[in-house]
C-alpha positions as CSV (number, residue, x, y, z in Angstrom):
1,X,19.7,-177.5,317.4
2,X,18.9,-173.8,318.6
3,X,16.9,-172.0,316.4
4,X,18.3,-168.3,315.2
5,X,15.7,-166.3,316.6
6,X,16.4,-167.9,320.1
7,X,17.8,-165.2,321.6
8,X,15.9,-162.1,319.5
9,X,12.6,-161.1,320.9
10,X,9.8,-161.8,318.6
11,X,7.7,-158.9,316.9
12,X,5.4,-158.2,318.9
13,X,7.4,-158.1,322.2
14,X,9.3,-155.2,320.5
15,X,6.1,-153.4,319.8
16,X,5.2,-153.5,322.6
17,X,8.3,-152.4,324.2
18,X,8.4,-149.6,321.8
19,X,5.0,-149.0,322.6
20,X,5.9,-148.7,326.6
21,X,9.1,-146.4,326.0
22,X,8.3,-143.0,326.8
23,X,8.1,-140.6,324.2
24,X,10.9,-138.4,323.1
25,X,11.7,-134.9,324.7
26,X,12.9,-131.8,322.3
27,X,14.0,-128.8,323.5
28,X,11.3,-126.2,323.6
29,X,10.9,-124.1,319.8
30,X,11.6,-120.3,320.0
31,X,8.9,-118.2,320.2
32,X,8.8,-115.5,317.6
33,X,11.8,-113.0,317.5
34,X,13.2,-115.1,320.3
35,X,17.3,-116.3,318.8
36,X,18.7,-119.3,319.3
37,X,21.9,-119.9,320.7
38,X,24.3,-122.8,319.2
39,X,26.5,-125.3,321.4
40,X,29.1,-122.8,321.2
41,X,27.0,-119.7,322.1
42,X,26.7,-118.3,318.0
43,X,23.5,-116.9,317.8
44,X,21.7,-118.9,315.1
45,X,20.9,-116.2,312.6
46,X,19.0,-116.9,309.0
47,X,21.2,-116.0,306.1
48,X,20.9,-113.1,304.7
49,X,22.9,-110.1,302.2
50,X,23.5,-107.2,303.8
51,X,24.0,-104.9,307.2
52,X,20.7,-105.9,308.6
53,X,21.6,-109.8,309.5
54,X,24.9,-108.9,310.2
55,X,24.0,-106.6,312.8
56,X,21.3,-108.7,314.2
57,X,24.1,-111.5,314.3
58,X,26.1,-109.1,316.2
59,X,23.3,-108.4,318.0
60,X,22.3,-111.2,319.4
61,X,25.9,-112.8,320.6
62,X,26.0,-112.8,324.5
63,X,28.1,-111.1,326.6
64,X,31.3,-109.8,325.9
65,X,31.2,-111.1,322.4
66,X,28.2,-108.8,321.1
67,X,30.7,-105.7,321.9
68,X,33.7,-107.2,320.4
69,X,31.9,-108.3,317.2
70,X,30.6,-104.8,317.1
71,X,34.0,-103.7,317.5
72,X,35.2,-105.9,314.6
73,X,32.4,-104.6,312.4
74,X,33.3,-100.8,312.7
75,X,37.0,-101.4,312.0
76,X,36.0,-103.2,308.7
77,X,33.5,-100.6,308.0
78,X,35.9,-98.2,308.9
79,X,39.0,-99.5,306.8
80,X,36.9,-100.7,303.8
81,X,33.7,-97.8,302.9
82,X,31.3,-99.8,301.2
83,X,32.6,-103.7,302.2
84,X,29.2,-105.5,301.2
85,X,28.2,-108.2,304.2
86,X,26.6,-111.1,304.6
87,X,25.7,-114.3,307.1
88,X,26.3,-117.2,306.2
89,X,26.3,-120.4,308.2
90,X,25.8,-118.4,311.2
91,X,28.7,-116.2,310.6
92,X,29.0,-112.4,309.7
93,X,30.5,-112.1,305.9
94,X,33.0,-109.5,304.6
95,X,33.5,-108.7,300.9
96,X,34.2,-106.5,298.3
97,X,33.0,-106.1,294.6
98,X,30.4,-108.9,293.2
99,X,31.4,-112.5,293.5
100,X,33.5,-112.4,290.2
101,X,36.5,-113.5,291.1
102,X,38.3,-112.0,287.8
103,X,37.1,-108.5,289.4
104,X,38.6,-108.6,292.4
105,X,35.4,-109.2,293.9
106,X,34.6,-112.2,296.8
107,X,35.0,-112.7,300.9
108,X,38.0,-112.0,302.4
109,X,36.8,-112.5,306.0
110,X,34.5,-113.7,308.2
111,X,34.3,-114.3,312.3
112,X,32.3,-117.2,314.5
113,X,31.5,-116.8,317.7
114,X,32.4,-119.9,320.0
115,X,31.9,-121.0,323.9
116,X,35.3,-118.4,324.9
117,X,36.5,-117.1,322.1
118,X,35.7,-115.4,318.6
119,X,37.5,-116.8,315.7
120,X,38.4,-113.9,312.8
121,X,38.7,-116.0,309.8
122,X,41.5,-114.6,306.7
123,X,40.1,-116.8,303.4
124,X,43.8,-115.4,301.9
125,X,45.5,-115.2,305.4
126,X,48.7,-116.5,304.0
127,X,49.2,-113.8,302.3
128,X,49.2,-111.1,304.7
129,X,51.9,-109.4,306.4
130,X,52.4,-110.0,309.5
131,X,50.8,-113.6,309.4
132,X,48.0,-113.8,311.8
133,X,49.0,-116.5,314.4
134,X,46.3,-119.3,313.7
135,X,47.3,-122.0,311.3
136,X,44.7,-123.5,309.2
137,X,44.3,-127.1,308.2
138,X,43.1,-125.0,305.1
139,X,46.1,-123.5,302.4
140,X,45.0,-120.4,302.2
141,X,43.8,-119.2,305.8
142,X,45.0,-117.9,308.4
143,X,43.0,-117.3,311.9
144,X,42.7,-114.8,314.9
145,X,41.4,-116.1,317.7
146,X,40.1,-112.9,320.4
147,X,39.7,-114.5,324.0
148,X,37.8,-111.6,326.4
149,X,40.9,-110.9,328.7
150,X,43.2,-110.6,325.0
151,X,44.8,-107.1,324.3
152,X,43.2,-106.3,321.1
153,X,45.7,-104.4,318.3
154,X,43.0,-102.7,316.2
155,X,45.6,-101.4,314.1
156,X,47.4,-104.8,313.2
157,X,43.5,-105.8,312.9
158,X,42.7,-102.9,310.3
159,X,45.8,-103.6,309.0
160,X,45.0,-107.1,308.1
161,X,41.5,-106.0,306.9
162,X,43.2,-103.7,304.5
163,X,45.2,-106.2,303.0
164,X,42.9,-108.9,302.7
165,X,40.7,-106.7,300.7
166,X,42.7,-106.0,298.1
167,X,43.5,-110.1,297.5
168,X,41.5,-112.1,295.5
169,X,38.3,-113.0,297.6
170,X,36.8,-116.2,298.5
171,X,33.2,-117.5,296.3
172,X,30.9,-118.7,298.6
């Protein structure tokens, strides 16, 4: 009868091929100031309240995407005076009031940057007239998805801004 361990190599044959296996690469760490880039080219930004990380988020997105996001950021400015901001989870924030719901207060949109494309995210974007064209697998939101080449309605988009302000925001 064949023992179990027949075909398993013993201990200290897997030590020693542990041993023998070169050691893991990482990618280089950042040198200070220096931001990282995720997969999908959002700069990784530490979370933070405020127009300072929002602006360094903006910032620090490659390419077409920094002027777009800037862009996005003056129309909400713009259409709401005083919309507080945020990053969270690598993405810039847009809110009104405090976080009590029962004021009125919460987000009410946020964008991503990905590999071609920045996604605009609606937290109520059910609710608003026109309906932006991205479904959600989520209820309540609603998406805008801004490809380089796209024709960009700043008016629709203030529009939308304007109206998901005034809807209940989002507690994150």
């Amino acid at each position: 009868m064949a023992s179990k361990t027949a075909n398993t190599p013993a201990k200290g044959a897997r030590k020693a091929a542990a041993k023998d296996a070169s050691p893991r690469t990482t990618a280089p760490r950042p040198k200070a100031g220096e931001v990282v880039l995720l997969s999908g080219g959002s700069p990784q930004i530490a979370k933070g309240h405020g127009d300072a990380p929002v602006q360094a988020y903006i910032a620090a997105t490659p390419g077409w995407k920094s002027d777009r996001g800037c862009r996005l950021d003056e129309i909400i400015v713009r259409t709401i005076p005083g919309a507080r901001k945020a990053v969270k989870w690598n993405s810039p924030f847009y809110g009104v009031g405090d976080q009590d719901l029962e004021k009125g207060g919460g987000w009410f949109l946020s964008f991503h940057c990905f590999t071609k494309y920045v996604k605009v995210t609606f937290f109520r974007g059910v609710s608003l007239r026109p309906l932006p064209p991205g479904a959600s697998t989520h209820r309540d939101v609603r998406y805008l998805d801004i490809r380089e080449d796209d024709q960009f309605d700043k008016a629709q988009f203030a529009d939308w801004v304007k109206q998901a302000s005034q809807l209940p925001g989002e507690r994150m």
